[in-house]
C-alpha positions as CSV (number, residue, x, y, z in Angstrom):
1,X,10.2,-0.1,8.7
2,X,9.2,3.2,9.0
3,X,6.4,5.3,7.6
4,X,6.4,8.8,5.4
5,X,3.8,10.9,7.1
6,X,3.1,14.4,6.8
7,X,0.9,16.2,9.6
8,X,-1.1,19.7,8.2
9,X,-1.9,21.7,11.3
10,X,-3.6,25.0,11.0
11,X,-3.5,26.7,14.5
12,X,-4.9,30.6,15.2
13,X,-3.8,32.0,18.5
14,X,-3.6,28.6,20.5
15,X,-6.7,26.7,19.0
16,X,-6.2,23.8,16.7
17,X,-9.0,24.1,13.6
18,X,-8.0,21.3,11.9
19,X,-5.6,18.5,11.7
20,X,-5.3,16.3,8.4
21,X,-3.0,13.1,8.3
22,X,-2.1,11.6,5.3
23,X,-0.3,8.1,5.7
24,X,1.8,7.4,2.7
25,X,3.3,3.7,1.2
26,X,5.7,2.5,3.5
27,X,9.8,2.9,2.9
28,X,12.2,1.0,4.5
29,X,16.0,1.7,4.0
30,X,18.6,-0.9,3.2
31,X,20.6,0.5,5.7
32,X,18.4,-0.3,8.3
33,X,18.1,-3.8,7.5
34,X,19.8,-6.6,9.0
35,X,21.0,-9.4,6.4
36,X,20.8,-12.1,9.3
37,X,17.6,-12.8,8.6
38,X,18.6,-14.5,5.2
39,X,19.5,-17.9,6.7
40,X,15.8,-18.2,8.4
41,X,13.3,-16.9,5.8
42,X,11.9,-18.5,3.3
43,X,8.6,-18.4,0.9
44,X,5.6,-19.8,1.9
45,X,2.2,-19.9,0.1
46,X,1.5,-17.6,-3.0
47,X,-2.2,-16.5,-2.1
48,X,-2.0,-12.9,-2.0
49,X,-0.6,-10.6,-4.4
50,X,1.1,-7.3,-4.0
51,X,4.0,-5.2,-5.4
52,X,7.5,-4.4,-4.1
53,X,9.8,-1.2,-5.4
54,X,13.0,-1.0,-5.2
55,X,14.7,2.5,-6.1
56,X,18.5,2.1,-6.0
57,X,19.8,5.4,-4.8
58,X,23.4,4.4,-4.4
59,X,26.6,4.7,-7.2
60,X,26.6,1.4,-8.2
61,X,24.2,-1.3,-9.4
62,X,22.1,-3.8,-7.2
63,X,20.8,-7.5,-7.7
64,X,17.4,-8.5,-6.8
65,X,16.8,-12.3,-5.3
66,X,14.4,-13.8,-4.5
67,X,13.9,-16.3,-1.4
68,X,12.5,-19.4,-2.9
69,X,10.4,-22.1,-0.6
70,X,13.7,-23.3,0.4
71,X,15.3,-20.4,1.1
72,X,17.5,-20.1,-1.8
73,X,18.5,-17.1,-3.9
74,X,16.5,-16.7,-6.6
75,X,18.1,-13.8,-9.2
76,X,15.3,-11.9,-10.7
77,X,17.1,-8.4,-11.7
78,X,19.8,-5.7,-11.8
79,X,18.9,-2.3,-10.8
80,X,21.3,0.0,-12.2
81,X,22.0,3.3,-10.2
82,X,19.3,6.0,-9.6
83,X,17.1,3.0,-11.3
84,X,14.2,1.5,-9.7
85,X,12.4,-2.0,-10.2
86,X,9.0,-2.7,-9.6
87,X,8.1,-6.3,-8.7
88,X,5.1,-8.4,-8.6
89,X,5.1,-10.9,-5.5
90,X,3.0,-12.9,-2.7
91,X,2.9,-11.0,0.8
92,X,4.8,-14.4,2.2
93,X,7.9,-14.1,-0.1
94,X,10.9,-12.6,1.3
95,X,13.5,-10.7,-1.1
96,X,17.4,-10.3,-1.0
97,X,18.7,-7.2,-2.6
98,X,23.2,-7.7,-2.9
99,X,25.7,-5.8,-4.0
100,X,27.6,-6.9,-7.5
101,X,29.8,-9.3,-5.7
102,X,26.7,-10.8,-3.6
103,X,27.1,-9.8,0.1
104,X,23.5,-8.8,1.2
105,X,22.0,-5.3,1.5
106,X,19.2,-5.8,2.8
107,X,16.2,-8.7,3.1
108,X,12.9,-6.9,2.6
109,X,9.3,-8.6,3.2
110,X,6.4,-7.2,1.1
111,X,3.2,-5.9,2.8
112,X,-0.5,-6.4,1.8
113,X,-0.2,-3.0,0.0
114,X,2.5,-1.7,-2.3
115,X,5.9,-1.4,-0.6
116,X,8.9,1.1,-1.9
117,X,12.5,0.3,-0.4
118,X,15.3,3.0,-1.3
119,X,18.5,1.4,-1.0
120,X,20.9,3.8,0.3
């Protein structure tokens, strides 16, 4: 996962007078993900709440699993293209996001703060 960070420098001759970073919610990209990771997660305890977004960025809709305490797909949701879904979770529940005919994107695990994934 990697994180959208802008840096503000203002610098006069060669001196640094200040420096301002502002870390921003985390995005992870589907195309970055690995789908093997499917067949060993699973959900665990529901303790602490948090949100996950999904923005679907690609031509074509997406379906939205969830990992159950088993490991099973769970469907929760279509995200139609240039759509986006925002769903409440547990930091310990791992999600599944497929293509129409159900061959895995991506398996995305939500943080202890709000988490956005663009699927590309």
């Amino acid at each position: 996962m990697s994180k959208l960070t802008y840096l503000k420098l203002a610098i006069a001759g060669s001196v640094l007078l200040s420096c301002v970073v502002n870390a921003e919610i985390p995005i992870a990209s589907a195309q970055s993900k690995k789908c093997n990771a499917e067949s060993v997660s699973i959900s665990r305890s529901g303790e602490v709440a948090t949100e996950i977004i999904f923005i679907n960025q690609r031509n074509q809709p997406v379906e939205v699993y969830w990992l159950d305490y088993s490991g099973n797909r769970k469907f929760y949701s279509s995200i139609q293209p240039k759509k986006r879904l925002t769903q409440s979770t547990y930091v310990t529940h791992p999600w599944v996001v497929t293509d129409t005919q159900k061959n895995c994107l991506g398996v995305y695990y939500p943080d202890g703060q709000r988490r956005i994934v663009e699927l590309n």
